[in-house]
C-alpha positions as CSV (number, residue, x, y, z in Angstrom):
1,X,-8.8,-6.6,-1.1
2,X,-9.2,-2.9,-1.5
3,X,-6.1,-1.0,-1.2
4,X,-6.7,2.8,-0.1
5,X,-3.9,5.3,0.3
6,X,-3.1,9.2,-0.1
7,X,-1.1,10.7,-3.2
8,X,0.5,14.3,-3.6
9,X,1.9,15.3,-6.5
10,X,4.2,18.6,-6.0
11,X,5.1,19.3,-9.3
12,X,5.2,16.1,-10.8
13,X,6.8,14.5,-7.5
14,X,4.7,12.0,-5.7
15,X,4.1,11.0,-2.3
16,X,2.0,8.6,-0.6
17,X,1.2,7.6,2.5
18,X,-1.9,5.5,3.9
19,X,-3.8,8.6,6.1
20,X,-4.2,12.6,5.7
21,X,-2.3,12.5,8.5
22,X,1.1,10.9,7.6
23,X,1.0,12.7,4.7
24,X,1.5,15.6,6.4
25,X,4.3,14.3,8.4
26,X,6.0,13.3,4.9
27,X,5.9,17.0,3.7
28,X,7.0,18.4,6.8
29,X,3.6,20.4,6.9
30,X,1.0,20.6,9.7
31,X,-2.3,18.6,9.7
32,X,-4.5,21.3,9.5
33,X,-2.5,22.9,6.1
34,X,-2.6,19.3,4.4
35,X,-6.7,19.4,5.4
36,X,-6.7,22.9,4.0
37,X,-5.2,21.8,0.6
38,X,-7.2,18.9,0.2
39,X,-10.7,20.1,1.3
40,X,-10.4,24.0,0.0
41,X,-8.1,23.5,-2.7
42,X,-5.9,26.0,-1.1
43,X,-2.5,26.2,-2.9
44,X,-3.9,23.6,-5.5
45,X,-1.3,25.2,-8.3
46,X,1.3,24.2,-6.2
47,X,0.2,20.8,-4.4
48,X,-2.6,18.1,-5.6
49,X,-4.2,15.8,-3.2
50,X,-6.0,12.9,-4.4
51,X,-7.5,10.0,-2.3
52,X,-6.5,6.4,-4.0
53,X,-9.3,3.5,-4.0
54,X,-7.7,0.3,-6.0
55,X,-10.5,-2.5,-6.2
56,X,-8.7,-5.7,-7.1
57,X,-10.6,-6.7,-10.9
58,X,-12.2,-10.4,-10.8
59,X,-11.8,-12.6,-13.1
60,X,-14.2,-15.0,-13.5
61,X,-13.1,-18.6,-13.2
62,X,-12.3,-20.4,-16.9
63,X,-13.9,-24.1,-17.0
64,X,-12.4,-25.9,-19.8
65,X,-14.5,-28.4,-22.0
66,X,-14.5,-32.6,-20.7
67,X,-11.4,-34.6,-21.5
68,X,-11.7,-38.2,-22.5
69,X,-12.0,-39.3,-18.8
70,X,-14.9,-37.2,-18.7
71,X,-13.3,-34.6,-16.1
72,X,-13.6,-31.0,-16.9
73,X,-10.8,-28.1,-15.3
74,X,-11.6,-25.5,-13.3
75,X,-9.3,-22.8,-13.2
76,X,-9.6,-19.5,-10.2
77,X,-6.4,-17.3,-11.5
């Protein structure tokens, strides 16, 4: 499952919070400012912005060689 969320740093500080909007709420700054920073890089030597996409990695499944029955494991982790 992809896991998306928004990240400020403020001077090595991080926040997150899952919408542009919340965000905003978390600084204690208006909407509009938090679109500002992020979209216009306005007061970008104070505040950084960055959208977070996580993509799970796959493995693929491990299949282990016949045993003297003749079954074979199959292993999903």
């Amino acid at each position: 499952m992809v896991k998306k969320y928004w990240e400020a740093d403020i001077k090595g500080h991080i926040i997150v919070a899952p919408t542009l909007k919340e965000l905003a709420n978390k600084l204690m700054i208006k909407p509009s400012m938090i679109e500002g920073v992020y979209y216009r890089s306005r007061l970008e030597d104070k505040i950084k912005i960055r959208k977070v996409i996580e993509e799970p990695v796959w493995t693929p499944p491990s299949v282990k060689l016949p045993n003297a029955q003749g079954f074979f494991e199959i292993s999903f982790d």
